[in-house]
N, C-alpha and C positions, 0 to 999 in steps of 0.2 A: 417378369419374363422367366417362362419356368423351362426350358430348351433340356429335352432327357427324360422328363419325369414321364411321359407314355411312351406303349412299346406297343408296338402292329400298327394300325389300318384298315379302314375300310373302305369298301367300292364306292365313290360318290357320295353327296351329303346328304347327311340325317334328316328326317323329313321334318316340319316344323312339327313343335309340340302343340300342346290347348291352349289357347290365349290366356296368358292370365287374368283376374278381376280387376286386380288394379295394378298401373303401372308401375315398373318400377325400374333402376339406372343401373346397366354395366357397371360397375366402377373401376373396373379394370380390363382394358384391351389394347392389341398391338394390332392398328389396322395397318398399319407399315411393313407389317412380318410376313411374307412370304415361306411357306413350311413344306416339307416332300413335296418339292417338283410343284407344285401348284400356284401360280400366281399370288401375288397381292390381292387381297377381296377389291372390289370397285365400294367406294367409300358410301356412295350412296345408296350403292343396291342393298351392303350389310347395315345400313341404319336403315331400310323402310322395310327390312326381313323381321328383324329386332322389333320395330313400332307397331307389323301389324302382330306380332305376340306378347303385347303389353311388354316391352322394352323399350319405353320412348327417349331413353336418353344414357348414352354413354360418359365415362371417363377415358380417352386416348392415351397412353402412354407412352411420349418418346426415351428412351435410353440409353442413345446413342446420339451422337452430335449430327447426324441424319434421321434420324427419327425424332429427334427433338423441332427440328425444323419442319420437317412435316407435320407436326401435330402443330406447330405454331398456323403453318396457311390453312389447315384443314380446320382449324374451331372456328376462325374466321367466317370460314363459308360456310357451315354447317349449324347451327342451329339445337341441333340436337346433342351437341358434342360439346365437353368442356375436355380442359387435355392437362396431361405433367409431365415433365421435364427432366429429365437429372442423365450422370453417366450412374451407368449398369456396376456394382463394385466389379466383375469380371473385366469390363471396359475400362476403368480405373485403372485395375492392376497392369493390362496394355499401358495404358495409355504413360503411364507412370514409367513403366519399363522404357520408353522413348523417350520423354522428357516431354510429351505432349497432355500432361496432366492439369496442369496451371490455365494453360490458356483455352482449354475446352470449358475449363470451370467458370471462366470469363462469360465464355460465348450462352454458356445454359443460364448465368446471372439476367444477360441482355436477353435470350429468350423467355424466361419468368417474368419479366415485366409486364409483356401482354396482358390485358384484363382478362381475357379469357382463359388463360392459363393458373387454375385454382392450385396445384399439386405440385410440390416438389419430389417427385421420386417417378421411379421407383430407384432408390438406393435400402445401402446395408449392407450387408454383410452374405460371401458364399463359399463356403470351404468345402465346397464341394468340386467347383470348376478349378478352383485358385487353390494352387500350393502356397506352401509356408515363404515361398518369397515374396508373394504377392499381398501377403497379410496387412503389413502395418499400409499399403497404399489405398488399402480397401478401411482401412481403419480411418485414416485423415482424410478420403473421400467423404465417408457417412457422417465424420463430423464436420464437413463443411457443407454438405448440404442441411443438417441438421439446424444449421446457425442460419442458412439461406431462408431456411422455412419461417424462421422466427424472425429474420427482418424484415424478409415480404409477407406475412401474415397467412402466408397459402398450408394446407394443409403438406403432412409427410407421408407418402406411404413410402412403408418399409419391404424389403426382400431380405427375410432372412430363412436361409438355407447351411441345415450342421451348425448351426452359429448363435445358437437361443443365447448361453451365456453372457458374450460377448456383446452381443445388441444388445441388452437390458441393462449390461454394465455400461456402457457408452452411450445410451440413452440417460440412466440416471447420471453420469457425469458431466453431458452436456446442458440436462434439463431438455425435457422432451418438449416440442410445438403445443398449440392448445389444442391442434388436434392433429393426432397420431393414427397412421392405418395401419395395420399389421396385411401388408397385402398377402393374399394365398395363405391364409395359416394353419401353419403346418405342424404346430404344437401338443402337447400332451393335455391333459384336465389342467394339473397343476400350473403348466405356463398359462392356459386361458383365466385360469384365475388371477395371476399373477398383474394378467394385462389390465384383466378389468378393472381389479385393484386399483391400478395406475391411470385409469382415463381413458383410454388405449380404445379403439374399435378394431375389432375386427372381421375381415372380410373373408367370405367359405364361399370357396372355387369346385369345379366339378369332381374335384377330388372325395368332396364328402357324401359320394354316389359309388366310391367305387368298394369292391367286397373287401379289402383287406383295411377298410378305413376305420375299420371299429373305434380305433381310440380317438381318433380326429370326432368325428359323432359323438362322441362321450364329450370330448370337449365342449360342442355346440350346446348339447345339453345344457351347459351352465353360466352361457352369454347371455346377460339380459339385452330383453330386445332393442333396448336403446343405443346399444352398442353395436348393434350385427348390422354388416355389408353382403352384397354378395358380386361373384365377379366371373368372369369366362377365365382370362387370362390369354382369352384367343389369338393366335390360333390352335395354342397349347391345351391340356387340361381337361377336354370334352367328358362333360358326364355320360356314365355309363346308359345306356347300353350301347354307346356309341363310343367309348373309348379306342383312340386308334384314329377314330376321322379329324379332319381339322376343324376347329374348335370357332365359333362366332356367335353373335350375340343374342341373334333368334333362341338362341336352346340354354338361358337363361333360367326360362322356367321350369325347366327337370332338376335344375337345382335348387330353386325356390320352393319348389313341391316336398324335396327328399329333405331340407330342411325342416320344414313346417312337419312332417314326420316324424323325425328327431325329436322336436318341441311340442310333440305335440299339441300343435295349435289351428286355428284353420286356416287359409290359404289366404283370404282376405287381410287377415290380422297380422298376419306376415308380410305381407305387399306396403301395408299402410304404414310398418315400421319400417322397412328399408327405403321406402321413396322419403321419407321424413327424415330419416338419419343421414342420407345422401344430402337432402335440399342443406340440413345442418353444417353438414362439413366442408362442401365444398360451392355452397351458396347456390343463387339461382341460374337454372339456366337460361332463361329471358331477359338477364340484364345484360 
């Protein structure tokens, strides 16, 4: 949940794009987030916007002990949808300041159980929302969900924002999951090398569409494909030329397009890597 990172707006939604060749899965969405004034999407209406542009299958992501629960009833019914679970580090640092930290961590443990609940996150680290009080509570958050991830088996994505350092050092301290997402990555060359290094995927959000993204692009450049995700972050994020609207899962493939640009590769050979690196990490969705 990337809440800040666009600025403006535009009149109404972005029209769909060109269907892609072959399909491929949100891996990261907030169908729970209501954004400027605009409703919650209707769950079903933004998974069959998504399926007829070659987006058949999403990751939901709760963050909050309301939104975790919603993702818990919503994969249930849905089909297309596998979901993840965790408190948000900014939610943390709350919830910590109250003394409501402990037993939310409970209630997202008994939510992870669900079989269709494949992700523990998004957690991590944000020294961007969270001052220096709030630090060490966003610290023993990410490393308890870290350790959730590797008792329940489920994948980690990560949120880290101003905080490269810090995650990489508390990832190698706790020993990272077998498989780790860097969600929304926000990093330089050097960190995406860093990640791959380590096992690590990564996932490139509408950000790597927009003009001042130069060095994030540079990054992409040198994720083997085996490693790359891609994700809305909706209702946040929305790739350009639609920066400003509210972001959902239909318009996936203007970032799957601007990537394969990047990598120069074709459109095809890029679909057939991220629907396989998806099915990889966070299992089937028909089972």
């Amino acid at each position: 949940m990337s809440k800040g990172h666009q600025q403006g707006r535009s009149d109404g939604p972005p029209p769909a794009p060109q269907p892609l060749p072959i399909a491929v899965v949100d891996n990261h969405t907030h169908l729970d987030i209501a954004r400027d004034g605009h409703p919650a999407p209707d769950v079903e209406v933004a998974l069959s916007q998504a399926a007829a542009v070659g987006v058949d299958r999403v990751v939901q992501i709760g963050c909050d002990l309301s939104g975790a629960r919603f993702t818990v009833e919503q994969v249930a019914q849905h089909p297309r949808m596998l979901g993840g679970v965790a408190i948000h580090p900014n939610e943390a640092a709350k919830l910590a300041a109250t003394g409501e930290l402990a037993a939310a961590w409970d209630e997202i443990e008994q939510l992870a159980a669900h079989p269709r609940i494949r992700v523990i996150g998004e957690t991590g680290l944000d020294y961007f929302r969270t001052g220096p009080e709030g630090v060490q509570a966003q610290h023993d958050s990410f490393r308890w969900h870290i350790d959730l991830a590797k008792r329940t088996g489920k994948a980690l994505q990560i949120h880290d924002r101003d905080a490269h350092d810090d995650v990489l050092r508390i990832l190698a301290e706790e020993g990272a999951p077998e498989s780790t997402v860097m969600h929304c990555f926000s990093g330089d060359i050097n960190l995406a090398r860093t990640c791959v290094e380590k096992g690590y995927h990564l996932s490139f959000s509408g950000t790597v569409t927009f003009k001042n993204a130069r060095a994030l692009r540079d990054a992409l450049a040198i994720v083997p494909l085996d490693r790359l995700l891609v994700e809305t972050d909706a209702p946040y994020l929305t790739p350009a030329p639609y920066r400003g609207a509210v972001n959902s899962s239909y318009l996936v493939p203007i970032t799957v397009r601007a990537m394969a640009e990047v990598l120069a590769i074709d459109v095809p050979t890029l679909c057939a890597s991220l629907s396989a690196n998806s099915e990889r990490v966070y299992g089937s969705w028909t089972v």
